[in-house]
N, C-alpha and C positions, 0 to 999 in steps of 0.2 A: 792566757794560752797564746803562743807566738805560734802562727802558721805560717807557711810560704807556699808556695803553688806545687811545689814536689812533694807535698805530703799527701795530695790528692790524687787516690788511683781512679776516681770515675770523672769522664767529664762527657758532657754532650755538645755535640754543635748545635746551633739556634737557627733557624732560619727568619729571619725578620720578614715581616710582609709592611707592606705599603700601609697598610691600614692599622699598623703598632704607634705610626706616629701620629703627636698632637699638632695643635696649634702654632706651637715653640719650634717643631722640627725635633724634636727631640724624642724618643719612644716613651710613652705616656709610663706614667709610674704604676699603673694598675698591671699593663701590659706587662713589665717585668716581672709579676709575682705570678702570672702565667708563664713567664719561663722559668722560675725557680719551679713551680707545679712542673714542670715536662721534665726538670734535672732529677726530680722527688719519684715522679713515678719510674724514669728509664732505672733509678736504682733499683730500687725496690723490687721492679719486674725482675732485673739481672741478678740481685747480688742475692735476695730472700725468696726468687721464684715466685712473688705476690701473683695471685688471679685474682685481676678486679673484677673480674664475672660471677667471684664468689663472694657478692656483696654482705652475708649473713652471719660468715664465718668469722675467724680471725681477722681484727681489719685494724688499723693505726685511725688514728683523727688525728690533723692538727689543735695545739687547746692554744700555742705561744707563737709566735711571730712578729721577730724582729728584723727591721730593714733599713742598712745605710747607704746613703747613695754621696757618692766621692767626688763620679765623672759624668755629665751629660752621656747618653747614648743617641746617637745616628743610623738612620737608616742607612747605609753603605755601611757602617761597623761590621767586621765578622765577627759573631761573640761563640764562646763556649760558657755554658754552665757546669762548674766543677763540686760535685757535693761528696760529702764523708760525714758518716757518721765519729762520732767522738765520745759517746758514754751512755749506756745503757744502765739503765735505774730498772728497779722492778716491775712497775707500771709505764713506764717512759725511753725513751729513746732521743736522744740530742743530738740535732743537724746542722752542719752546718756549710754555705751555699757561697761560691763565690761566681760572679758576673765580668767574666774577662771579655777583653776585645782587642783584636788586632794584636794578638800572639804577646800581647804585654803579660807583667809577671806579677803587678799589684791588680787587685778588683777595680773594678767600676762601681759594683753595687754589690754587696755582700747581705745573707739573710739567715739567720737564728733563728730556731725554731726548734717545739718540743712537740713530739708525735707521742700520741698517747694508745695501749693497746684498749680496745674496743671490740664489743660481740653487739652489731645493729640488732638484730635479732630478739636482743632481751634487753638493750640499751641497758648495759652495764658495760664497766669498767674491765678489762682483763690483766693478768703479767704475762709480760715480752713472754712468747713459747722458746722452751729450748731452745728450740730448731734454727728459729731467726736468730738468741744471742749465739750460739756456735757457728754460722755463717756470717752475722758480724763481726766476731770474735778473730776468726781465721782471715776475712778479705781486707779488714781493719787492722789488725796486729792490737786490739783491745786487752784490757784486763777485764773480765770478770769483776763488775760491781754484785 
C-alpha cells in the first residue's frame, strides 16, 4: 500500500509538553503512542460521532499495534498526527497513523493498528454497525469489504 500525506483528510495538531521528553531529549516512545491515542479518538469522535461516555454500547478495542519510528522527535517539533482509516473487515477496522513535524511530507513515526468492534457489557466481540461503515465508507472514499 503506497500512501503520501494527500491521501489523509484527518490530521490533528499535537501539543508537546515538557514532560513528553526523556533522558535523550528526545519525546519518549511511550509518549508517542499517547499521541497516536489523541489522532484515534479526535477521529472517531468527528468522523463516526463515537461517545466515549457510552462506555457499554458499541465500542472498537485495540487487539494489533504496530510502530515505526524513522526520526527522533524534539520538544520544539511542531507535529500533526494524520490518521485514515483504509479497510473495514466485518469484525475489524484498519488504521493507519502518520507522525509528522515541521510541515515535512514523510512521517517521523507511523503506527498500524487493528480496532476490533466490542459490546464491554457482555465482553463479546461485535461487527462494524452499518452506520460507522457508511460514514467510513463516504469520509474515506472505501469499498465495501
Amino acid at each position: 500500500m503506497e500512501i503520501q500525506l494527500s491521501d489523509f483528510k484527518h490530521n490533528l495538531e499535537i501539543q508537546i509538553r515538557f514532560n513528553d521528553v526523556d533522558g535523550f531529549r528526545h519525546i519518549n516512545n511511550a509518549i508517542v503512542q499517547e499521541y497516536f491515542d489523541l489522532g484515534r479518538m479526535d477521529y472517531l469522535i468527528n468522523i463516526l460521532n463515537f461517545d466515549y461516555k457510552q462506555v457499554d454500547n458499541e465500542n472498537l478495542v485495540i487487539v494489533s499495534n504496530k510502530t515505526d519510528f524513522f526520526q527522533p522527535l524534539h520538544l520544539l517539533d511542531k507535529l500533526k498526527v494524520y490518521t485514515k482509516v483504509y479497510q473495514i473487515g466485518e469484525k475489524s477496522i484498519k488504521m493507519l497513523q502518520w507522525l509528522v513535524k515541521d510541515d515535512e511530507i514523510n512521517p517521523a513515526v507511523t503506527c498500524s493498528s487493528v480496532m476490533a468492534g466490542f459490546i464491554p457489557s457482555k465482553e463479546t466481540s461485535m461487527a462494524i454497525p452499518d452506520k460507522w461503515r457508511k460514514a467510513l465508507n463516504e469520509y474515506e472514499n472505501l469499498i465495501k469489504i
